[in-house]
Wavefront OBJ file of the C-alpha trace (Angstrom):
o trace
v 95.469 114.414 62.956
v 95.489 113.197 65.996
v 97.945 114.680 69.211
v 101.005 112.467 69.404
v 101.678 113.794 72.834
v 98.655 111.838 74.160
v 99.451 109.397 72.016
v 102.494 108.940 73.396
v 101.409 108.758 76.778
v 99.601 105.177 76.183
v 102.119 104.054 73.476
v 104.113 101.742 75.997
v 100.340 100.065 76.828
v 99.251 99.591 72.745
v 102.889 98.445 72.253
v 102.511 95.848 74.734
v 99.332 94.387 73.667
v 100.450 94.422 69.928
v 104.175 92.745 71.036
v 106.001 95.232 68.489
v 106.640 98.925 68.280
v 103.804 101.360 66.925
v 104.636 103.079 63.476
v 105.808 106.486 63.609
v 103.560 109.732 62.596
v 103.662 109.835 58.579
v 104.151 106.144 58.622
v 100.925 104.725 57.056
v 99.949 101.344 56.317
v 99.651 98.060 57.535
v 101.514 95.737 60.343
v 100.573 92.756 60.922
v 102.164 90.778 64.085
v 101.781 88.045 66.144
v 100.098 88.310 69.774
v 102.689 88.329 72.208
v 102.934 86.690 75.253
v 102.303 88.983 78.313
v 99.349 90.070 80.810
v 98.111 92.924 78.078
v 98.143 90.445 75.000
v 94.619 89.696 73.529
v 93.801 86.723 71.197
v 93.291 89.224 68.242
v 94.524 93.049 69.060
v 94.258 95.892 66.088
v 95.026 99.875 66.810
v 93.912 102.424 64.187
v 96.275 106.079 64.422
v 95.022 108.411 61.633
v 96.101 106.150 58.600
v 97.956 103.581 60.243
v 96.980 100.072 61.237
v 98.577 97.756 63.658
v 97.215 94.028 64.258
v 98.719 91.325 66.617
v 96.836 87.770 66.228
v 97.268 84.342 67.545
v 100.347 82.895 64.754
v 97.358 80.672 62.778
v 94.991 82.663 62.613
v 97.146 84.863 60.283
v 96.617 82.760 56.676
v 93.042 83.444 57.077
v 92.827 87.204 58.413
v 95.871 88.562 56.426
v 93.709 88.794 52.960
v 90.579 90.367 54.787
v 93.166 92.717 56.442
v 94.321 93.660 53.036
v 91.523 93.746 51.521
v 89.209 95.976 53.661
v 89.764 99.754 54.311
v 90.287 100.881 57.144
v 86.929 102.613 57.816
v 85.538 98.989 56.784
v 88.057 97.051 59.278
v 87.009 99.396 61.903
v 83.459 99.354 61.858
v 81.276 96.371 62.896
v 81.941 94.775 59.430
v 85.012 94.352 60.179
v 84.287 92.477 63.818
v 82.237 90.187 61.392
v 84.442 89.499 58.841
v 87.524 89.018 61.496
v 85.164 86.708 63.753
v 84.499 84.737 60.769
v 88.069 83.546 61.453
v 88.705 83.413 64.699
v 85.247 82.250 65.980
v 86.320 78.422 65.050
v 88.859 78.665 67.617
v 85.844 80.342 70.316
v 87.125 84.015 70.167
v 84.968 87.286 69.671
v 86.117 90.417 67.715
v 84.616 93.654 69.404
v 84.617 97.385 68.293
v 85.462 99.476 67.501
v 86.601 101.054 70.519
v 87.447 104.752 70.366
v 89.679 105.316 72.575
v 90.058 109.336 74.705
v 93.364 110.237 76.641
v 93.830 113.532 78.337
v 96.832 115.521 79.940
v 96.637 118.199 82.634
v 96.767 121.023 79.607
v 93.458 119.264 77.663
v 91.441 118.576 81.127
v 88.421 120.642 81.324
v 86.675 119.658 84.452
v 83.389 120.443 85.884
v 82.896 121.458 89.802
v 83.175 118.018 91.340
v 82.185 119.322 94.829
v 78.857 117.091 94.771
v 81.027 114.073 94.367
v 83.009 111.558 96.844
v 85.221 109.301 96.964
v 83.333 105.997 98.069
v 84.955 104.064 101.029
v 85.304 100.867 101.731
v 81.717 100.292 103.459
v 79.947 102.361 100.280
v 81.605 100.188 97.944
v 80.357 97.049 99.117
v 76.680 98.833 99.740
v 76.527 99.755 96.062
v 74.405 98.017 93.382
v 76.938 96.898 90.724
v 73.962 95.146 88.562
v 72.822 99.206 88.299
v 76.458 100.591 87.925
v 77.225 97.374 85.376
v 79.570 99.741 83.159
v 82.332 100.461 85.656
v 84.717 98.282 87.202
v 83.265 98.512 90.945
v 84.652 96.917 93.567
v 87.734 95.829 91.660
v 88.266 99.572 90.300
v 91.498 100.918 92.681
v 89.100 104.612 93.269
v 85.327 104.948 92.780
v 82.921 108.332 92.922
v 79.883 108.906 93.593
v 77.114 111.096 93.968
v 74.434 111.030 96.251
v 70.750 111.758 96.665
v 68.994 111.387 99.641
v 71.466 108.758 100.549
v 70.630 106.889 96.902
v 73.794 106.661 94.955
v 73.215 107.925 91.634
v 75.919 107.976 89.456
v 79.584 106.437 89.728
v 82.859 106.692 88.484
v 85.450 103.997 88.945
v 89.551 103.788 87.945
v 91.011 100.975 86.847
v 94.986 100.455 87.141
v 95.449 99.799 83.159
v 99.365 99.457 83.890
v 102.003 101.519 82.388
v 101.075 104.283 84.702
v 97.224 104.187 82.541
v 94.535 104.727 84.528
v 90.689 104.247 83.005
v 87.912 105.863 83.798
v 84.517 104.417 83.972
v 81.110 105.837 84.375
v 77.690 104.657 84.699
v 74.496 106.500 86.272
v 70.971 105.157 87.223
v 68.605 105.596 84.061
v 66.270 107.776 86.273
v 68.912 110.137 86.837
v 70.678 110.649 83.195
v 70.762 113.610 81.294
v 71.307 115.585 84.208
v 75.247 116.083 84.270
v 75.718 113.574 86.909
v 78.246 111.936 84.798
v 80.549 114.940 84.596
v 80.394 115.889 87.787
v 81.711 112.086 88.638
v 83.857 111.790 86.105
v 85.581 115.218 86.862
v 86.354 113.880 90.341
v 88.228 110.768 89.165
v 90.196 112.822 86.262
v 91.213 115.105 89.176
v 92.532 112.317 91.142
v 93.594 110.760 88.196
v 96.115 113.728 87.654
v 96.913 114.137 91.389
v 98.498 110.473 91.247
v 100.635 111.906 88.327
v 99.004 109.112 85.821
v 97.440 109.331 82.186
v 93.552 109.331 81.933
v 92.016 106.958 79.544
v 88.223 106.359 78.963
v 86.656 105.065 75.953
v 82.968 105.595 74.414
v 81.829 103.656 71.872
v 80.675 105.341 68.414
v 76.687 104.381 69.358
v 77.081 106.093 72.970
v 76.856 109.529 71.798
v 75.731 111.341 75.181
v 79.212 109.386 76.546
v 81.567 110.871 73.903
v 80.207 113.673 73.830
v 80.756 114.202 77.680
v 84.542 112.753 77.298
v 84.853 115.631 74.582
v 83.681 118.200 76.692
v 85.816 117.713 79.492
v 89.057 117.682 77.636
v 89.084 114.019 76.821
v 90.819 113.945 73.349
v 90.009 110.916 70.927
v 93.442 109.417 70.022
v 93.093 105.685 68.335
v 90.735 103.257 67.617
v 90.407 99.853 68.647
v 89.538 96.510 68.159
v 89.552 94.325 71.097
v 88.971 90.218 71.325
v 87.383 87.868 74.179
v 87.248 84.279 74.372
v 83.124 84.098 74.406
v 80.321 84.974 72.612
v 79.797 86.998 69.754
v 78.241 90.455 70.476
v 76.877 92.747 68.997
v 76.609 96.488 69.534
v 73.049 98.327 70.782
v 71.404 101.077 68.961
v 72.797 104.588 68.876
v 71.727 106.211 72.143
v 71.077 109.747 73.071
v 69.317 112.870 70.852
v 71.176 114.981 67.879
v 69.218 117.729 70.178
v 67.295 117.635 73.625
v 63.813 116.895 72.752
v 64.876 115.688 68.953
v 62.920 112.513 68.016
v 64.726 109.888 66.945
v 62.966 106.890 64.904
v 64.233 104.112 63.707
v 64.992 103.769 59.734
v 63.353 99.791 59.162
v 60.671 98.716 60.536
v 61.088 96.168 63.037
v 60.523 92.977 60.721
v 63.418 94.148 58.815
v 65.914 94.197 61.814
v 67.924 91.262 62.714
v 65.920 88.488 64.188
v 69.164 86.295 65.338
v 70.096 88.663 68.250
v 69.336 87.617 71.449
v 69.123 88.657 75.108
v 72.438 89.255 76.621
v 73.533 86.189 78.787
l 1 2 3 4 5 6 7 8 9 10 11 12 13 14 15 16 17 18 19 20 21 22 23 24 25 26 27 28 29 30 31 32 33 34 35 36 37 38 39 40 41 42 43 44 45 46 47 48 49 50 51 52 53 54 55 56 57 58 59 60 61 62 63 64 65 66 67 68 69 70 71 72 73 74 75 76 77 78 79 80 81 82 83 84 85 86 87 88 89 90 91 92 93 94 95 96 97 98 99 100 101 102 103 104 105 106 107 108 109 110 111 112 113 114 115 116 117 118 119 120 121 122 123 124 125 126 127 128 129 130 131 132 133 134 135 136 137 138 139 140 141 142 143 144 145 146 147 148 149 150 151 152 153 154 155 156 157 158 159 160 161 162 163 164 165 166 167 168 169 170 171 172 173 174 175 176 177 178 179 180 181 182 183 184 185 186 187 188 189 190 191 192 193 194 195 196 197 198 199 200 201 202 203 204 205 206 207 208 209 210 211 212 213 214 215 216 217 218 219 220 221 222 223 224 225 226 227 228 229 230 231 232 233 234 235 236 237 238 239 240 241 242 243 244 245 246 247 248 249 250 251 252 253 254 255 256 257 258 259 260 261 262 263 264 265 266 267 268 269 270
């Protein structure tokens, strides 16, 4: 079971998006809702806490998703599947299901930083000097903090915060591919969790299922997973990358078809 104290600590953000309250601890099953109209709402929103399931989606769209909603367990509704069997709706209308999106919150009694003394915070003129086609995963110069480290004046790895609302801060991270595996990550990480708690806010990052070295990081510096999501876009249909990372360093990994076998429709992000 999950720790309602972090939960409760986004709850005002997920109740937001959805437009209705979140069920209660001990209240399973499903809500279905209608997407509200505010700054968080998304064309299709769905939050999985433990065994509960909450979904907000544009009023018509509802015929058509209620009996796949029914229909599909949870761990199918929350998996890709489910993106493809809730796109299969809402696609006509131009929108993209993603996920899911597991989601990590910690509090100043879960936070297990690192030594962040190698990182800084990145000022105005390092900002606009970074490569954000390198450090694509964060939100760069629109984050409201970013940290870095440096090497030989190359920036290697970065950590931005996002203003989420509701007093929710997220974290991003990204580091150069020449420079992974190295702990980089939580070093910058640890820096913006630290500010992140001096501000008096609630840390939020989330690592997809496939980004193992991610969650695993998250994990290990007190990041506790706390609900899944599924998120929407108006755009393309996406699909998820292969799982990334080792079980254990120097593990090989290989892949279970052969590459005829894989899907052939996917192309090159845009």
């Amino acid at each position: 079971m999950i720790d309602r104290d972090l939960l409760n600590n986004v709850r005002p953000w997920i109740e937001s998006t959805l437009g209705y309250e979140l069920p209660e601890a001990g209240d399973f099953g499903l809500r279905i809702g209608v997407t509200p109209d505010n700054d968080d709402a998304m064309p299709l929103y769905a939050v999985r806490v433990d065994n509960t399931v909450a979904v907000a989606a544009r009023s018509e769209w509802l015929v058509e998703l209620r009996p796949i909603l029914v229909d599909l367990h949870p761990d199918l509704l929350f998996s890709v599947a489910g993106t493809y069997e809730l796109s299969r709706v809402t696609l006509h209308d131009g929108v993209a299901v993603w996920g899911p999106v597991p989601c990590y919150v910690a509090n100043s009694k879960t936070w297990r930083p690192v030594s962040s003394g190698a990182a800084v915070r990145l000022d105005e003129s390092q900002v606009a000097e970074a490569n954000w086609d390198v450090f694509w995963h964060v939100a760069g110069p629109s984050g409201i903090a970013q940290f870095g480290v440096y090497e030989g004046g190359e920036l290697m790895a970065v950590a931005s915060v996002s203003d989420k609302g509701h007093n929710i801060y997220e974290i991003g991270v990204e580091a150069r591919p020449d420079s992974k595996g190295r702990g980089l990550g939580s070093i910058v990480v640890s820096a913006a969790g630290d500010w992140i708690l001096a501000q008096g806010a609630v840390m939020f990052a989330s690592a997809a299922h496939w980004n193992v070295p991610s969650g695993r990081n998250l994990r290990r510096l007190g990041m506790q997973y706390t609900y899944s999501a599924l998120i929407s876009w108006e755009g393309e249909f996406q699909v998820p990358p292969q799982p990334l990372g080792q079980p254990i360093p120097g593990q090989p990994v290989y892949n279970r078809y052969p590459t005829w076998a894989m899907n052939q429709d996917i192309r090159e992000k845009p």
